[in-house]
N, C-alpha and C positions, 0 to 999 in steps of 0.2 A: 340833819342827815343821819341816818341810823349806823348801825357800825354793817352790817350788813351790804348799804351799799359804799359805804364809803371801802371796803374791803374789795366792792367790787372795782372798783375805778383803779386804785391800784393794781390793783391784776391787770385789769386792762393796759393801762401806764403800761405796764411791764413787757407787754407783747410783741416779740419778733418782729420784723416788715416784712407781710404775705407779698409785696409784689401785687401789679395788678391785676386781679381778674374779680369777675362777676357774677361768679358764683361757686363755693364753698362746698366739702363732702367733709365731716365731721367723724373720725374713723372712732368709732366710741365701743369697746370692748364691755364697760359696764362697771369698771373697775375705779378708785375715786378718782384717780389721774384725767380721765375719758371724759367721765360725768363733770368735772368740773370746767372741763374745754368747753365740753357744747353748753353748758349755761353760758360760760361769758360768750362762745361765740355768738351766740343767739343776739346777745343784745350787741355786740360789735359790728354784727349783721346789719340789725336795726339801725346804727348810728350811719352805717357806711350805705346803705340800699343795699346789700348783696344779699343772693339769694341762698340757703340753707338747704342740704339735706345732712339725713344721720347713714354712713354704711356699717357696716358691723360683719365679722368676721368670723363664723363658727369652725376653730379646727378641727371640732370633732376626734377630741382626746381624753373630753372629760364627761364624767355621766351629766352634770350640772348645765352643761354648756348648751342643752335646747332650753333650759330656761332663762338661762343669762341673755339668749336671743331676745325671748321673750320678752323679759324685764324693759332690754333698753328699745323694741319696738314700742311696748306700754308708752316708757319715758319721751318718745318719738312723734306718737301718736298726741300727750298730754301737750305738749310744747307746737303742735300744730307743723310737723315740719314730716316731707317724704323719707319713707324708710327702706333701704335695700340692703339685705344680705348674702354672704353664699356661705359654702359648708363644703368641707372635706369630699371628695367624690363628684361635687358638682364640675371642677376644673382636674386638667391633669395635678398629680400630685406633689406641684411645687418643680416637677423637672429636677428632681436628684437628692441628695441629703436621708439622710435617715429620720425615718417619722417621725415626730416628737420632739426632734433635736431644735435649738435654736435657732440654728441656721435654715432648717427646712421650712419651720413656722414662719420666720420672716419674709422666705421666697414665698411659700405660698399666699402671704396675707397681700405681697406688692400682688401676686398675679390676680387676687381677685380684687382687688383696688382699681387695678387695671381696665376687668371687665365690668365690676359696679360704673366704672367713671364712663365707660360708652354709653351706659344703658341709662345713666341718670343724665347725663350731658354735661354734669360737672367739671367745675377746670382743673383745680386742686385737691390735694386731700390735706388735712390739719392731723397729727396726733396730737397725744398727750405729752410728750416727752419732758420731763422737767428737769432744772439742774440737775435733781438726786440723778438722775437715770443716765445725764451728762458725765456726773463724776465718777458713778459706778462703769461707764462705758473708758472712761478714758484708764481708769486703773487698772481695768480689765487686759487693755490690750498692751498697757507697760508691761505689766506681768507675765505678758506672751510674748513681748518682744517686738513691740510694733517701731516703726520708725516715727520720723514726725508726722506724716501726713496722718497715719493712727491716732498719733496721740491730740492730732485736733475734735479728736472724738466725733459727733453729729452735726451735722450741718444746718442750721437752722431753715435752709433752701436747698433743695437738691429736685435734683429731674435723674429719675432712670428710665434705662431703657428692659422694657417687659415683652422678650421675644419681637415683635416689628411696632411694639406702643411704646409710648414715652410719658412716662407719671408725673406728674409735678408733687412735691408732699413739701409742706410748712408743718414746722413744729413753733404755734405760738409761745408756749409755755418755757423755752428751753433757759428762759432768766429768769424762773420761779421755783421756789421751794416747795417740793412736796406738802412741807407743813404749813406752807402758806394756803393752796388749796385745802387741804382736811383743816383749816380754820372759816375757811368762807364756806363749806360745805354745810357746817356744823350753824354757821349764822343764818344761810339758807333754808338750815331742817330740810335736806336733800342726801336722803339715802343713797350706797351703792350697793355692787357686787362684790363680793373675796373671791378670788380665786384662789384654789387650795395650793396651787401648785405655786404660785408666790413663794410659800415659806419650803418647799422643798429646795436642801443645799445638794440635793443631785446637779440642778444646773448652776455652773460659774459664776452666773449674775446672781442670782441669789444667794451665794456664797459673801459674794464679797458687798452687798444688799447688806444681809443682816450678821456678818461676821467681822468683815473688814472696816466700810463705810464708820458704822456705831464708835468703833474704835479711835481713826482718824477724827472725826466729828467730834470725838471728847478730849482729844489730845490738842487740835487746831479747831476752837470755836472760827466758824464762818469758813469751813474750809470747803466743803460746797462750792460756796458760791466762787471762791479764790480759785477753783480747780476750772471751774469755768470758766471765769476769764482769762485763766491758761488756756485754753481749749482755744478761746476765741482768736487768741493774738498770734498761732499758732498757726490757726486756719489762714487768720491775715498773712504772716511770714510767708505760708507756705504757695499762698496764693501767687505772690508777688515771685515763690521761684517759679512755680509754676511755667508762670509769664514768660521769664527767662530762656528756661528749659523750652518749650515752646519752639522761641524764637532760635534756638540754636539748632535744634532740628532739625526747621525749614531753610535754613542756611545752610548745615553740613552735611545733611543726610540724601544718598540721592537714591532709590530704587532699596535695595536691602545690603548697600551702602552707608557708612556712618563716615566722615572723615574725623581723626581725633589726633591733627597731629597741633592742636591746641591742648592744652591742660588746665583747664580753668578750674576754682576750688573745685574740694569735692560734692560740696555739696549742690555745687549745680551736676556735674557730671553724673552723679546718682542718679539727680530728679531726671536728665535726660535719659538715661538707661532706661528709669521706670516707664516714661512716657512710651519711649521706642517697644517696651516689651507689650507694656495696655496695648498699643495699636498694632502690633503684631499677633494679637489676641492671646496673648499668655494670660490673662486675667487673674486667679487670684497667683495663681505662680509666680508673679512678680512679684515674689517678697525678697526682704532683707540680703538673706544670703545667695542668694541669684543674682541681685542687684551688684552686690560687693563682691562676687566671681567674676562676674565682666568687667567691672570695676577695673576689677588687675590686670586686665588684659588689657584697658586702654593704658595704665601706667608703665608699662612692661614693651619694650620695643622689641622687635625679632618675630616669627613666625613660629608655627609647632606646639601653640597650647591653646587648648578650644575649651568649650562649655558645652554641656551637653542638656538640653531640656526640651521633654513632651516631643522629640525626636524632631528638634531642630538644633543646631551645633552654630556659634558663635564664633569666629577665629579670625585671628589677626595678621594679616598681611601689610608690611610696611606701617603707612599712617592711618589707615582704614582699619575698622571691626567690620565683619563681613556675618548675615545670618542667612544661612542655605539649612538646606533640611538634611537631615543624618546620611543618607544616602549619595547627599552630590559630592562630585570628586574637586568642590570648590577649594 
């Protein structure tokens, strides 16, 4: 067996559980991360029957990026598999965020992930995401203050929801090292794209890519891979309060009623907060210090102190937290 494929099998070994479905979208930007997904997917395809396409996402930020299109239709076209993409101005513009910013590129790429997956019939989409992308994601959001469910970083499975669609996305790769791919690529003789914007330390993640990452990685050999199985055990813990939080809810909570004249740790009461506020659509507003303001209120017995957000007010009557909107005379 040549080192070529023996590299490839490993990779394989190493790949997340997609869950079942029947056919595959392969989100391939062009970049080595991408290219080296849809090689192995291709033949994980083959071993499984499932069916293959490539989508590709032009943000139309960079002069390069009608060729990059190009490039991985080429790669698309050589490998025998359908190709579809969209581009900046094809869809509304991500629905809010400032152009260019991280956050806006990521809305915008689910939203045409979204409309690719109607139009191809596909179940899923695959990225590229690797430990590296894991460990830079999860230090990222320490250094902003994330809580635990933050700090579980990426989800190897996730489903969102994209205005009235719902995406399924699997990241195979999320227990592989960057340099593990750019070594099978190199066994392959399979070129990629650079994207220039990679090495700009204007954005975060690139900052802490090639400023911070390098650093840690020389200080704690395998730390990578150690950050991610943080991430993972993380996501498990977090899961299991989840469940909790959950279940205490739908026991205590009745209409825009909470009863809390239990006190259970904090850490379930937080995740309960959280939950309450996601389903009251506070979305990303439910951070940290939102959380630990109502927090005090369920700790604190008496009436006469509220919480004020997105013009809904929180307050405490007796054993109940009560959420009315800024104007009732609740």
């Amino acid at each position: 067996m040549n080192q070529a494929k023996k590299q490839q099998q490993t990779l394989l070994a190493g790949f997340t559980a997609p869950g079942r479905f029947g056919s595959i979208a392969a989100a391939v930007s062009g970049g080595a991360d991408s290219v080296a997904m849809l090689l192995l997917l291709q033949q994980h395809c083959r071993m499984k029957n499932l069916r293959l396409c490539v989508f590709h996402v032009d943000h139309g930020l960079r002069e390069s990026s009608a060729a990059d299109r190009g490039w991985v239709e080429e790669l698309a076209k050589k490998l025998g598999l359908d190709f579809y993409w969209r581009r900046a101005g094809d869809l509304d513009r991500a629905g809010g965020g400032r152009p260019g910013s991280e956050a806006w590129a990521r809305r915008f790429r689910y939203q045409c992930f979204a409309s690719m997956l109607e139009e191809s019939g596909a179940e899923l989409v695959a990225t590229g995401h690797t430990a590296d992308d894991q460990a830079e994601t999860v230090l990222m959001r320490m250094l902003r203050g994330c809580g635990a469910a933050g700090a579980g970083g990426i989800r190897s499975r996730r489903v969102l929801k994209v205005g009235e669609k719902a995406i399924r996305l699997w990241r195979p790769l999320l227990n592989v090292a960057r340099q593990q791919l750019l070594g099978y690529l190199e066994a392959v003789k399979q070129d990629w794209r650079e994207d220039e914007t990679n090495r700009s330390e204007v954005f975060f993640r690139n900052l802490i890519r090639h400023r911070v990452l390098p650093v840690v990685k020389s200080a704690a050999p395998g730390a990578v891979q150690h950050i991610s199985a943080f991430a993972e055990e993380l996501q498990q813990l977090h899961a299991f309060l989840q469940h909790l939080a959950a279940a205490f809810l739908r026991k205590n909570k009745k209409s825009d009623k909470l009863s809390v004249a239990q006190r259970p740790p904090a850490a379930l009461r937080q995740e309960v907060i959280r939950l309450w506020l996601i389903e009251a659509g506070f979305g990303e507003a439910a951070n940290r210090a939102l959380i630990r303001r109502i927090d005090d209120l369920w700790n604190r017995k008496g009436g006469g102190r509220r919480v004020m957000c997105r013009q809904k007010v929180f307050s405490r009557c007796g054993d109940c937290l009560i959420l009315a909107d800024c104007n009732s005379k609740t």
